[in-house]
ZAVODO-327047 format. One record per residue: x, y, z of N, C-alpha, C, O in turn; residue in three letters. Coordinates in steps of 0.1 Angstrom, whole numbers, padded with zeros to 4 digits, always signed. Layout:
<recs>
XYZXYZXYZXYZala/...
</recs>
This chain:
<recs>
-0126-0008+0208-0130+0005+0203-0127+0015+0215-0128+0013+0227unk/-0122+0026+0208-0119+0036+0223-0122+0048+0219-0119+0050+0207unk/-0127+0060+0226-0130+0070+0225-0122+0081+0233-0121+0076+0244unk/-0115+0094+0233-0108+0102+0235-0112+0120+0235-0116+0124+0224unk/-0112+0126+0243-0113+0135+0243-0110+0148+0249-0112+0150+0261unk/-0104+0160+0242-0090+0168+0247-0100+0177+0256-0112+0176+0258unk/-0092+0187+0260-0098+0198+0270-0105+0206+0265-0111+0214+0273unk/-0106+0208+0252-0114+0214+0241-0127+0212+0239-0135+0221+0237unk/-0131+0198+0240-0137+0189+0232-0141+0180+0225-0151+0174+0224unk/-0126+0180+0217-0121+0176+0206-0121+0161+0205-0109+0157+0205unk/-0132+0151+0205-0131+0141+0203-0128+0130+0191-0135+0131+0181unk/-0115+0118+0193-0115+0110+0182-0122+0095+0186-0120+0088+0197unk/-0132+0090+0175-0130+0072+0183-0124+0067+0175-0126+0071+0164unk/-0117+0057+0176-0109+0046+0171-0110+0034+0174-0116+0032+0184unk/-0104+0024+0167-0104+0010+0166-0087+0001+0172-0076+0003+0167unk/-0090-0005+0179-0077-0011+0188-0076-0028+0184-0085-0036+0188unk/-0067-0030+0179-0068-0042+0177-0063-0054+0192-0055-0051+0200unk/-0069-0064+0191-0069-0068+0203-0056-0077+0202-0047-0076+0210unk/-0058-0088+0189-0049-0096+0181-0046-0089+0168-0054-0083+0161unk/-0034-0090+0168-0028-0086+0152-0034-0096+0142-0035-0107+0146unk/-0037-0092+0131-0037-0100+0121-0024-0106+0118-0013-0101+0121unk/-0025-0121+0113-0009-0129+0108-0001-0120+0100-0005-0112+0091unk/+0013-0121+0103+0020-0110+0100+0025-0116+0088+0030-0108+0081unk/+0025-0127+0083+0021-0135+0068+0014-0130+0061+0018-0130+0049unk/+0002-0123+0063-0005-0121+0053-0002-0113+0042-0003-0117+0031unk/+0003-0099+0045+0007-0094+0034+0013-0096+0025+0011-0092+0013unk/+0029-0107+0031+0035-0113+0014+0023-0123+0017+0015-0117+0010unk/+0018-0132+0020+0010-0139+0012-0002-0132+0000-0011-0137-0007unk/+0000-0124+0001-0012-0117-0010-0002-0112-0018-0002-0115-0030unk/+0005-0106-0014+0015-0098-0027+0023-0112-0030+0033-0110-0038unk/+0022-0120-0028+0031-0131-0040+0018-0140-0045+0022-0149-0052unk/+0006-0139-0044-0006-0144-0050-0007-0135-0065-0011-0139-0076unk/+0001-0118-0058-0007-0110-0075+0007-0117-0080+0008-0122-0092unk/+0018-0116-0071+0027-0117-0079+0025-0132-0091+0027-0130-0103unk/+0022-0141-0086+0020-0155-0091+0010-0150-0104+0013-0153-0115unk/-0001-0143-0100-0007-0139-0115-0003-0133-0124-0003-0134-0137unk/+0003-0124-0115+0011-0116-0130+0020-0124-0139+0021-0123-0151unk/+0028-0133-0129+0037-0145-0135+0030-0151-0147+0034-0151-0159unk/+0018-0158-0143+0015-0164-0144+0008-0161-0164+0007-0170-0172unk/+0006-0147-0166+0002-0146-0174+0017-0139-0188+0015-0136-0200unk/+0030-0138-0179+0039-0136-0189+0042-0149-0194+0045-0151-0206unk/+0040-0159-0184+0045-0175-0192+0037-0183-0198+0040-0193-0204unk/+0023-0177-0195+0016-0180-0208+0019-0179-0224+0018-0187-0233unk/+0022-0163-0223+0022-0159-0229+0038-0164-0241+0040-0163-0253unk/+0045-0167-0230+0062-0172-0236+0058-0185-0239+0067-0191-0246unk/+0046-0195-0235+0045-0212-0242+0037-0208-0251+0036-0218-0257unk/+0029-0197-0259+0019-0199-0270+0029-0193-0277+0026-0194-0289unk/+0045-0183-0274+0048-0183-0283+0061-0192-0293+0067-0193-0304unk/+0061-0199-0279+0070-0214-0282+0060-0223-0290+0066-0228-0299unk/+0050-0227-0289+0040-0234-0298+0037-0229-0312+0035-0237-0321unk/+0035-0211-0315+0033-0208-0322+0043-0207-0335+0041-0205-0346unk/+0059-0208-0325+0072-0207-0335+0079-0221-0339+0086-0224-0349unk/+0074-0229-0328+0078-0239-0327+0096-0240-0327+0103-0244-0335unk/+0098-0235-0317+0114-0228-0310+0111-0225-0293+0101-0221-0286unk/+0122-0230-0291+0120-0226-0274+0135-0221-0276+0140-0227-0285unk/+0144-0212-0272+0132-0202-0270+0124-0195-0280+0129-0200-0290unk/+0116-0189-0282+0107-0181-0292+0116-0174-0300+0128-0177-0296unk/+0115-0165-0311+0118-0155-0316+0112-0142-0307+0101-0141-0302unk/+0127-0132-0306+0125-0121-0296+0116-0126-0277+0109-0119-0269unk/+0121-0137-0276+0120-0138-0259+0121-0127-0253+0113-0122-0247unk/+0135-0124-0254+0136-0110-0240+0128-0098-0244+0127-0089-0236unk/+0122-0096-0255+0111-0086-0253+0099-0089-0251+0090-0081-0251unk/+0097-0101-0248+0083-0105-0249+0078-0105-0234+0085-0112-0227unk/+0066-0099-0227+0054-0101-0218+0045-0095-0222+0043-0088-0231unk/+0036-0099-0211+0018-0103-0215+0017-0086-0212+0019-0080-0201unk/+0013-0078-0224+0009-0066-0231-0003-0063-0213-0010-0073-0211unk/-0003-0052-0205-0012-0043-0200-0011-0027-0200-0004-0020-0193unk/-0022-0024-0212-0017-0012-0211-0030-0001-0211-0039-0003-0219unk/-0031+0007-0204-0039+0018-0203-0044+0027-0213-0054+0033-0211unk/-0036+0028-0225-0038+0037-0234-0035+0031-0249-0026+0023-0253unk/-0045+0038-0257-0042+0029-0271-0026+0033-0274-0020+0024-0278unk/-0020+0045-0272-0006+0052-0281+0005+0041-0269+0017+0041-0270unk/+0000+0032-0258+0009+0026-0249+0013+0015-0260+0023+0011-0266unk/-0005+0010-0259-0002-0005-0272+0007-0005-0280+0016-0014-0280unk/+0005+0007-0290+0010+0010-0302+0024+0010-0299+0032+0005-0306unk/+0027+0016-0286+0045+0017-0288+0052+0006-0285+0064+0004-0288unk/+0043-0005-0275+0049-0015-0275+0045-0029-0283+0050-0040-0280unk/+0037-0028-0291+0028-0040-0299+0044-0048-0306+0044-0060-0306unk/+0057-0040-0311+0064-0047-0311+0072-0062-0308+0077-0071-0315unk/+0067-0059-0292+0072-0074-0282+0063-0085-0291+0068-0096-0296unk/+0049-0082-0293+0043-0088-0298+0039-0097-0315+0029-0103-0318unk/+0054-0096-0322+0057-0093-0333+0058-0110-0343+0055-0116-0353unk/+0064-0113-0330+0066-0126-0335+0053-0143-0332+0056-0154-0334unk/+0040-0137-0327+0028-0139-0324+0021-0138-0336+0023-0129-0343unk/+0010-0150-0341-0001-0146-0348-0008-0137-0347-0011-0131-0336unk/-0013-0134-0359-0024-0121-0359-0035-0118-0346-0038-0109-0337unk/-0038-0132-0351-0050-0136-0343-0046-0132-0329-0051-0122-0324unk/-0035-0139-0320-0034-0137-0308-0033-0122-0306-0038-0116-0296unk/-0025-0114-0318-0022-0100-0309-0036-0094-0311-0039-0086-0302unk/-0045-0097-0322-0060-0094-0317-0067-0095-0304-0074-0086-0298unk/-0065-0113-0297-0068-0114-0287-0068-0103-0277-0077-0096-0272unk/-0052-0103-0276-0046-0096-0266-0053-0080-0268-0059-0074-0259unk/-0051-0077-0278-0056-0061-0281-0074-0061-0273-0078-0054-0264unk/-0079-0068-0277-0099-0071-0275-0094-0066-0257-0098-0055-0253unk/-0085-0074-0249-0087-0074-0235-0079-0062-0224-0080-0062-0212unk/-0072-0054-0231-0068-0048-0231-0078-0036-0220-0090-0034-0223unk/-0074-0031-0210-0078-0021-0199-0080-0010-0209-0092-0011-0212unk/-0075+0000-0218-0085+0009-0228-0097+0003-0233-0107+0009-0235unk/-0096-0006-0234-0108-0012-0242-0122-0011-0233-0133-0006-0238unk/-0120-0016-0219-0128-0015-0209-0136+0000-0209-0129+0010-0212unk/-0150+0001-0206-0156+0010-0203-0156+0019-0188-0157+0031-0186unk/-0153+0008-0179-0145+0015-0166-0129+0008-0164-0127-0004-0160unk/-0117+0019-0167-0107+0008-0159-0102+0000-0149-0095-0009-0147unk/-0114+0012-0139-0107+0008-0123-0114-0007-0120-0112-0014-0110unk/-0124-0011-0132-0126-0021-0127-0125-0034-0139-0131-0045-0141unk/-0113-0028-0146-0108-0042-0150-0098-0051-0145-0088-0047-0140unk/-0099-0063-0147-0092-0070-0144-0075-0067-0140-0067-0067-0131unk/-0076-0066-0153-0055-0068-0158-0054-0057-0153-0045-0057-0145unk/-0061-0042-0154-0059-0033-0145-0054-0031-0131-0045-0025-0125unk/-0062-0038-0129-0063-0038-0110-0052-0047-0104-0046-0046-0093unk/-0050-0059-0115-0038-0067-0113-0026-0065-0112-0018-0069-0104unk/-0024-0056-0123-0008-0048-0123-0006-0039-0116+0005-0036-0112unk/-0021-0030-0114-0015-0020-0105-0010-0025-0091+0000-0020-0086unk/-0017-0035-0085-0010-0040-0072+0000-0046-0074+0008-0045-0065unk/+0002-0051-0083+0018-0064-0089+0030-0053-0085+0039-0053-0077unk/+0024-0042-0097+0039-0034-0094+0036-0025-0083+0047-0020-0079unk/+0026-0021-0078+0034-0014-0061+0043-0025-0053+0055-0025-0049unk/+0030-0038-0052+0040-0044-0043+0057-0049-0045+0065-0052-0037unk/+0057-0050-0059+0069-0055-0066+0079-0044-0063+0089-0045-0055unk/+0076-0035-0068+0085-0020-0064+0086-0014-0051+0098-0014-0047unk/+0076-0009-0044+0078+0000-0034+0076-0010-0020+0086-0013-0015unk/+0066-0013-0016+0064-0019-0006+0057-0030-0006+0054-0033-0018unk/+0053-0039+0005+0041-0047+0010+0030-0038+0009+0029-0026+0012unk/+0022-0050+0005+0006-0039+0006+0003-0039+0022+0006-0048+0029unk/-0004-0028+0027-0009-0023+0040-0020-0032+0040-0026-0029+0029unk/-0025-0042+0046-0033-0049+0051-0040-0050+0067-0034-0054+0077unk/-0051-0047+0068-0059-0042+0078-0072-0043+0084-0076-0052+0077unk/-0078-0040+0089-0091-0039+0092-0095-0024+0090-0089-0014+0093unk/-0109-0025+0083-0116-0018+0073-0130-0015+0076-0138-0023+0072unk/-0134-0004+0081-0151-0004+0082-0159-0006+0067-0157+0002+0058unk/-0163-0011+0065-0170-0014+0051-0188-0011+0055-0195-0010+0044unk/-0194-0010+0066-0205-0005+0065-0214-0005+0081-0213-0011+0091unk/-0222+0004+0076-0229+0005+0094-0222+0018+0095-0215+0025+0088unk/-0230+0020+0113-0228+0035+0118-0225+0035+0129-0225+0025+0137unk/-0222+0049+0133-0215+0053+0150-0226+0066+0156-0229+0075+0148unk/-0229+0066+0164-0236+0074+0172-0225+0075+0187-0219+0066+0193unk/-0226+0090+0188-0225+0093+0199-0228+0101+0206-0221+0111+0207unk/-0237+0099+0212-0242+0107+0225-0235+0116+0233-0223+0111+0235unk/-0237+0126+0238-0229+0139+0244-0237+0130+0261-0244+0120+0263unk/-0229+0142+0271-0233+0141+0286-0243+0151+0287-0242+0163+0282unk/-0255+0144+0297-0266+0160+0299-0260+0172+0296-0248+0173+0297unk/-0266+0178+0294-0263+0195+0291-0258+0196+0279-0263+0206+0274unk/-0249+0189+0271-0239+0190+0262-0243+0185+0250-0253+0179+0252unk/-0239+0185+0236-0244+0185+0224-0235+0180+0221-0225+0181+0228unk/-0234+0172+0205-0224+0168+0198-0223+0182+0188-0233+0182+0181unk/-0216+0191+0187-0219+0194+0173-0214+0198+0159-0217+0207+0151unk/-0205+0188+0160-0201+0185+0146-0192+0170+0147-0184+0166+0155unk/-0195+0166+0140-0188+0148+0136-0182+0146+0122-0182+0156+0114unk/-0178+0136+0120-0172+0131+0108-0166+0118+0109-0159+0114+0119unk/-0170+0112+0098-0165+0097+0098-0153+0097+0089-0155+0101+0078unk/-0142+0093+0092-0129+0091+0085-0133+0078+0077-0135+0066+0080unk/-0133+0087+0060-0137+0076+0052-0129+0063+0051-0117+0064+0047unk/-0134+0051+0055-0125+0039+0055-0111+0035+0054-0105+0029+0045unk/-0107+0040+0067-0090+0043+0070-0090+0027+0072-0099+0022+0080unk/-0080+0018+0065-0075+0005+0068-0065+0008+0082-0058+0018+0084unk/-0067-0003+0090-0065-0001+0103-0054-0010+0107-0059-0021+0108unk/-0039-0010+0110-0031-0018+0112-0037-0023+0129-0046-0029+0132unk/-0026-0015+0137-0029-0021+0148-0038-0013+0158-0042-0017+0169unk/-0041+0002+0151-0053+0009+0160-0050+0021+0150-0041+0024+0143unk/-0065+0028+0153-0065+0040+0145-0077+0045+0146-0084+0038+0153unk/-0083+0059+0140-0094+0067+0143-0106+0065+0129-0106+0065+0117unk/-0114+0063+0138-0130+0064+0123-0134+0073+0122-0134+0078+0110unk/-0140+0082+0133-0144+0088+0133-0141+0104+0148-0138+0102+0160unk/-0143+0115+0141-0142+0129+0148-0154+0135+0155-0165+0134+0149unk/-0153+0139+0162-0167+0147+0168-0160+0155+0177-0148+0153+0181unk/-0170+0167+0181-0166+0180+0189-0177+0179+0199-0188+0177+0193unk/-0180+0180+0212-0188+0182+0221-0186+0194+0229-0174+0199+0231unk/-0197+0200+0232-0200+0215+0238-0213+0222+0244-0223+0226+0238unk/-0211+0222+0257-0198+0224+0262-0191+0211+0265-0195+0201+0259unk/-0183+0209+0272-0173+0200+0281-0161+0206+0291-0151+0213+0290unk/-0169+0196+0304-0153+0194+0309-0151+0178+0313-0155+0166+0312unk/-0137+0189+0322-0130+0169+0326-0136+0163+0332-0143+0169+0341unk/-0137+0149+0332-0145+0138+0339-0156+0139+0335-0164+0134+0343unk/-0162+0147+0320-0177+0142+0315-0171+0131+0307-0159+0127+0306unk/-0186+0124+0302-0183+0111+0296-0192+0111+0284-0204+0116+0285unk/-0188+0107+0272-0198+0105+0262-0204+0087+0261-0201+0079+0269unk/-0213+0087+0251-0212+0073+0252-0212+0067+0236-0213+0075+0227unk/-0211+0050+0235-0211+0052+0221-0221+0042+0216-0226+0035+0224unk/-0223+0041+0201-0236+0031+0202-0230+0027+0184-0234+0032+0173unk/-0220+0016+0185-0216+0014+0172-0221+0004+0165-0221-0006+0172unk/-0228+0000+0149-0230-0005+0147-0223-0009+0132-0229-0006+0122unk/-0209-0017+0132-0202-0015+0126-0198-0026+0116-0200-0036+0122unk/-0193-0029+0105-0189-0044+0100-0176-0041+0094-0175-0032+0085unk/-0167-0046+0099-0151-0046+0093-0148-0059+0086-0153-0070+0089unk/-0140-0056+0078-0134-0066+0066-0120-0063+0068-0116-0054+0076unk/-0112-0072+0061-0100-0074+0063-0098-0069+0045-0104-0074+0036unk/-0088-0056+0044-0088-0048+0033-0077-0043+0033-0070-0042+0043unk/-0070-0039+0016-0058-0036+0011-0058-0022+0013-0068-0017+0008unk/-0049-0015+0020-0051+0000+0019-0051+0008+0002-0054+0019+0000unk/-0047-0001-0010-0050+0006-0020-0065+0008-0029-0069+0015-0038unk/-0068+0001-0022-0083-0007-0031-0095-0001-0022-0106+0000-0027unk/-0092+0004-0007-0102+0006+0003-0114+0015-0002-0126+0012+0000unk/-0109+0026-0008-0115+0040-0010-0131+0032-0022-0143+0036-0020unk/-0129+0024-0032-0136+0020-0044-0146+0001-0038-0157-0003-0037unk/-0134-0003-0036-0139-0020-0030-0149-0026-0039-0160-0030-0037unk/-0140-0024-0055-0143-0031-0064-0149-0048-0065-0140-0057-0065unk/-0161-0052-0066-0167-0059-0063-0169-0068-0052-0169-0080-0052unk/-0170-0058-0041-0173-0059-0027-0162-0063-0019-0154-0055-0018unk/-0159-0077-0011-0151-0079-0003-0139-0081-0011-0139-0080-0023unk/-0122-0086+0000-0114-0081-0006-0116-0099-0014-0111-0102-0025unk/-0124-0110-0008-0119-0126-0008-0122-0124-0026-0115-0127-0035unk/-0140-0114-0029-0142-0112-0043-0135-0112-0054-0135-0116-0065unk/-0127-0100-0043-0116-0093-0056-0106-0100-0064-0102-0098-0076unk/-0099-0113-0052-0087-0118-0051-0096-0133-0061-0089-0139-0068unk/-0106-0135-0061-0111-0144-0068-0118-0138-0083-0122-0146-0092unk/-0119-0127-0084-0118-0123-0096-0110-0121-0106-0112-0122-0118unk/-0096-0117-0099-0085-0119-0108-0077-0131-0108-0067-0131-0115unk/-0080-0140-0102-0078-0152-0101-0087-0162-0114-0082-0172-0120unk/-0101-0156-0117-0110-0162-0126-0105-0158-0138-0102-0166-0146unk/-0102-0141-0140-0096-0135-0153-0085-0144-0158-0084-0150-0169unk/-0075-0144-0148-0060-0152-0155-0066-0159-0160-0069-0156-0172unk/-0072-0171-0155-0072-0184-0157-0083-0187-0175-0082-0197-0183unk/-0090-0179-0174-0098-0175-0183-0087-0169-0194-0084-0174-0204unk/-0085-0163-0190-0072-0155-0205-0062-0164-0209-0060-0164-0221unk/-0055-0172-0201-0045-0184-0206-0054-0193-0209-0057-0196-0220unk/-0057-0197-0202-0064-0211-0209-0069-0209-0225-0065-0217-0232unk/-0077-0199-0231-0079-0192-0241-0071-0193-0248-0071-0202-0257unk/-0058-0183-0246-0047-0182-0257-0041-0196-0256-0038-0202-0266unk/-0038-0202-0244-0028-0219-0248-0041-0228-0255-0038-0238-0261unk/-0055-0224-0255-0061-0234-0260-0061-0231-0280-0059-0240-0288unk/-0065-0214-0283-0062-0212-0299-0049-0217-0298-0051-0229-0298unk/-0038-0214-0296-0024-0218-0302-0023-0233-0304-0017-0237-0314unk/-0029-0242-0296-0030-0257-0297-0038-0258-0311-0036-0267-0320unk/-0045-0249-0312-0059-0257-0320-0068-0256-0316-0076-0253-0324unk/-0072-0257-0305-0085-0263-0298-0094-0259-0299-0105-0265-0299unk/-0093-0242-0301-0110-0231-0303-0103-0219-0309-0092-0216-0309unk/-0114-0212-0316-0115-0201-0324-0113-0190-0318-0119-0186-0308unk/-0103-0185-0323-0100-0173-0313-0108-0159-0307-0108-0147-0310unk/-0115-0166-0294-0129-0162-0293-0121-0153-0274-0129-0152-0265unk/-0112-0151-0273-0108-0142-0257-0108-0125-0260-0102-0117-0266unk/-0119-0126-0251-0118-0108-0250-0134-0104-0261-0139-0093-0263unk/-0140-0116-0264-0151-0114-0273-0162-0112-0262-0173-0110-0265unk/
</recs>
C-alpha cells in the first residue's frame, strides 16, 4: 500500500502489487465461460439428434442454446428452435433471463454476457479488488483531512488508487499516517461494481451448477427419463 501527496494536498492511496497474479488466469477463466457456453450449444445439438433421430439434426446451422433478454428477442429467433419438441422449446422458454425477476442475476444472463466480451473484444481484466473494510487516515498535528473518498472497487492489475483525500493545511516533508483495514478478492473487472453472489469462486460455481442442471434436464426429457420439469 502506498500513499502520495502533491504540493496542494492532494492526496491518493493505492495498492502495489508485490507478486503479479499468474498471467494464466485470465484465459483460464475466459475459456471456463467459454467451455459453458459450449457446453450448453451441444447440449442442445444431442437432444436434437435424439429427438430427430438424424445426426445431423434438421436445421443444425441454425440451431444454439436460445439466451435472450427480451420476450420480442425469443419471438424472432424461436425459429432455430423449430425442429425441437414442444415440450423442450417450453423448457427453454420457462429459463429464459426475461423470465427472471432480476437479470443481473441470472444465470444464462451473466454467462453470456462474459462469454461474448471475452469472445469478442478482450480477456477479462482480472485483479485484486477491495470487497470490504475501511481506510482511515490521519492528517499531521495542526492539519485536518478534509475531504476523502473511496474509489468504489477499482480491480487492481498491478497497482492502482482506492482511495482520495485532501489535507489542510500542508507542506513538504509532513506525513500522514494510515490505518487500513481491508479484505481483497481476486475479481473480474466486469462483475466488480454488483459481486453477484459474493466472491468471484461463488459466481464461477454457480454457473457452473446452472449448466449442468439445464443439460442434464433437457438430455434426461429427450431420453425419457423425466417429465419435462427444467425451469419449473
Amino acid at each position: 500500500m502506498f500513499v502520495e501527496v502533491d504540493d496542494a494536498g492532494s492526496g491518493v492511496v493505492g495498492i502495489r502489487r508485490e507478486r503479479p497474479l499468474p498471467k494464466r488466469l485470465p484465459l483460464l477463466i475466459g475459456e471456463f465461460l467459454y467451455e459453458l457456453r459450449a457446453t450448453l450449444d451441444n447440449c442442445l445439438y444431442e437432444v436434437a439428434v435424439i429427438h430427430s433421430a438424424q445426426n445431423p439434426p434438421p436445421g443444425a446451422s441454425q440451431l444454439q442454446f436460445p439466451i435472450y433478454s427480451t420476450p420480442a428477442d425469443w419471438g424472432r429467433n424461436v425459429y432455430r428452435l423449430k425442429h425441437l419438441s414442444d415440450e423442450h422449446r417450453q423448457m427453454l422458454e420457462r429459463i429464459q433471463p426475461y423470465q427472471a425477476q432480476r437479470q443481473d442475476l441470472n444465470c444464462l444472463r451473466v454467462l453470456n454476457d462474459l462469454a461474448r466480451i471475452d469472445r469478442h473484444r478482450t480477456m477479462h481484466l482480472v485483479g485484486a479488488c477491495v470487497v470490504e473494510g475501511g481506510l482511515a487516515v490521519k492528517a499531521p498535528p495542526g492539519s485536518e483531512i478534509t475531504r476523502s473518498r473511496r474509489v468504489e472497487r477499482p480491480v487492481i492489475d498491478e497497482a492502482g488508487d482506492i482511495a482520495t483525500f485532501v489535507v489542510d493545511p500542508w507542506s513538504r516533508g509532513q506525513q500522514v499516517q494510515l490505518y487500513p483495514d481491508l479484505v481483497l478478492e481476486v475479481e473480474i473487472a466486469e462483475m466488480a461494481a454488483d459481486r453477484p453472489w459474493g466472491s468471484l469462486a461463488n459466481r464461477l460455481k454457480a454457473l457452473h451448477k446452472a449448466v449442468t442442471e439445464y443439460t442434464t434436464g433437457l438430455a434426461a426429457y429427450a431420453l425419457g427419463y423425466t417429465e419435462p420439469d427444467v425451469g419449473k
